[in-house]
C-alpha positions as CSV (number, residue, x, y, z in Angstrom):
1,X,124.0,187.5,166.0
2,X,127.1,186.3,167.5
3,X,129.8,185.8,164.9
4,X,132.0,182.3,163.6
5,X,134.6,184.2,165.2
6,X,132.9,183.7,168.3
7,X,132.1,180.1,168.5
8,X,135.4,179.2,166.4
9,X,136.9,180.4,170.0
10,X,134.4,178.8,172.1
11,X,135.1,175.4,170.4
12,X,138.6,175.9,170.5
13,X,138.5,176.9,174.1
14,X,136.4,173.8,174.6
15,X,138.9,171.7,173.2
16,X,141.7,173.2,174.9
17,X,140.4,172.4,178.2
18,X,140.1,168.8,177.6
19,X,144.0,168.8,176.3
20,X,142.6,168.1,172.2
21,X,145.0,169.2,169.5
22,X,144.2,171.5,167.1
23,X,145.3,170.5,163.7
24,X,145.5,172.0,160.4
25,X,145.5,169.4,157.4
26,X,146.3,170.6,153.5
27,X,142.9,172.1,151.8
28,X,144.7,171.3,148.7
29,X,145.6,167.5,148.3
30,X,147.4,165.1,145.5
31,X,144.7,162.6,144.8
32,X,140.6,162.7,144.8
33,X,139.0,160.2,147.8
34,X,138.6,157.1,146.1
35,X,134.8,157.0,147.1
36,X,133.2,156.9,143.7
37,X,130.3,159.1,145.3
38,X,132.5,161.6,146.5
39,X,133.6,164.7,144.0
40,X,136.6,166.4,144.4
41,X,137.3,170.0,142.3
42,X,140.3,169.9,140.1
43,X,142.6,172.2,140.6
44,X,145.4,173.1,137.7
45,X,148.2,175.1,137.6
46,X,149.6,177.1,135.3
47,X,153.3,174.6,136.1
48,X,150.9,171.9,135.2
49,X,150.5,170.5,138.7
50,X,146.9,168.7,139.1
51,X,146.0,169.4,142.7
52,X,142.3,168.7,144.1
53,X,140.2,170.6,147.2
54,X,139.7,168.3,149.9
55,X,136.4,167.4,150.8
56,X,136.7,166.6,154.2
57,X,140.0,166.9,156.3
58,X,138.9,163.1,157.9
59,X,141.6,161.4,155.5
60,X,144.6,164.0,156.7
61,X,143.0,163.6,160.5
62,X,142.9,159.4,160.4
63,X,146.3,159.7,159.0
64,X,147.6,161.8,162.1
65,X,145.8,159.6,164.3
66,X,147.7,156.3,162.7
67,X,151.0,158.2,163.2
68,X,150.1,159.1,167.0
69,X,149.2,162.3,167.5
70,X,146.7,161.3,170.1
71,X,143.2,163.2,170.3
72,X,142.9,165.8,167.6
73,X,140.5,168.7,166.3
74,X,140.2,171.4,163.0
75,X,138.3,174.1,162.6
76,X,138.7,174.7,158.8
77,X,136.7,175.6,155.4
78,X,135.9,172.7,153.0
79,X,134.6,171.9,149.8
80,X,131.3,169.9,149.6
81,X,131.1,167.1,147.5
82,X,127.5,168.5,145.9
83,X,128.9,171.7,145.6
84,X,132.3,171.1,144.1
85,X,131.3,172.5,140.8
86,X,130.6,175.7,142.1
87,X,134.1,175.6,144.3
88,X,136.2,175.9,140.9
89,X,134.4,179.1,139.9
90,X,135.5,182.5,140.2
91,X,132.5,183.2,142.4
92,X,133.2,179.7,144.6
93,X,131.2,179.0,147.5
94,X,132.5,177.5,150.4
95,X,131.2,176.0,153.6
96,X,132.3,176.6,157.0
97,X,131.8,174.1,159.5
98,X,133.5,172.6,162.3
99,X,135.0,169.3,161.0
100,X,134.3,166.1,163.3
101,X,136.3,165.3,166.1
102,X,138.5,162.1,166.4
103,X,139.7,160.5,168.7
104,X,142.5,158.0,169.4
105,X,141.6,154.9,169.7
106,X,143.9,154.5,172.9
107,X,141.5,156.9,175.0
């Protein structure tokens, strides 16, 4: 069984080739998606800050995109909407997954 490792490099490599950016966008964000369908976990601190997990990086990624940044990727760890609950627990469970890719709409 080859490992996420493994095709985390492949799909970087991939990317790479064809001149993409890798980006890393905030797992942690300000404010929930406004989608009433889509769950985001609160997150408190003990300063009382209110932060929430993302559930996708697309918001961050279109956000880069508007600015410029031209054709972009991430690899990261997110929090699924129907699994949110669980990813405020002590015993969370995250998915890994390659996030979409975007691209510019100058290509």
């Amino acid at each position: 069984m080859k490992s996420v490792r493994h095709y985390s490099a492949r799909a970087r490599a991939f990317f790479a080739a064809r001149g993409v950016l890798e980006v890393d966008t905030p797992f942690l964000i300000n404010y929930p998606p406004s989608d009433v369908h889509i769950h985001s976990a609160r997150v408190e601190f003990p300063d009382a800050r209110t932060l929430f997990l993302h559930t996708s990086p697309e918001y961050a990624m279109k956000r880069l995109l508007a600015a410029g940044s031209g054709d972009i990727f991430q690899i990261c760890t997110w929090c699924a909407p129907w699994n949110a609950r669980a990813c405020t627990t002590a015993s969370s469970r995250f998915s890994s997954g390659i996030a979409s890719v975007f691209r510019s709409m100058t290509s």
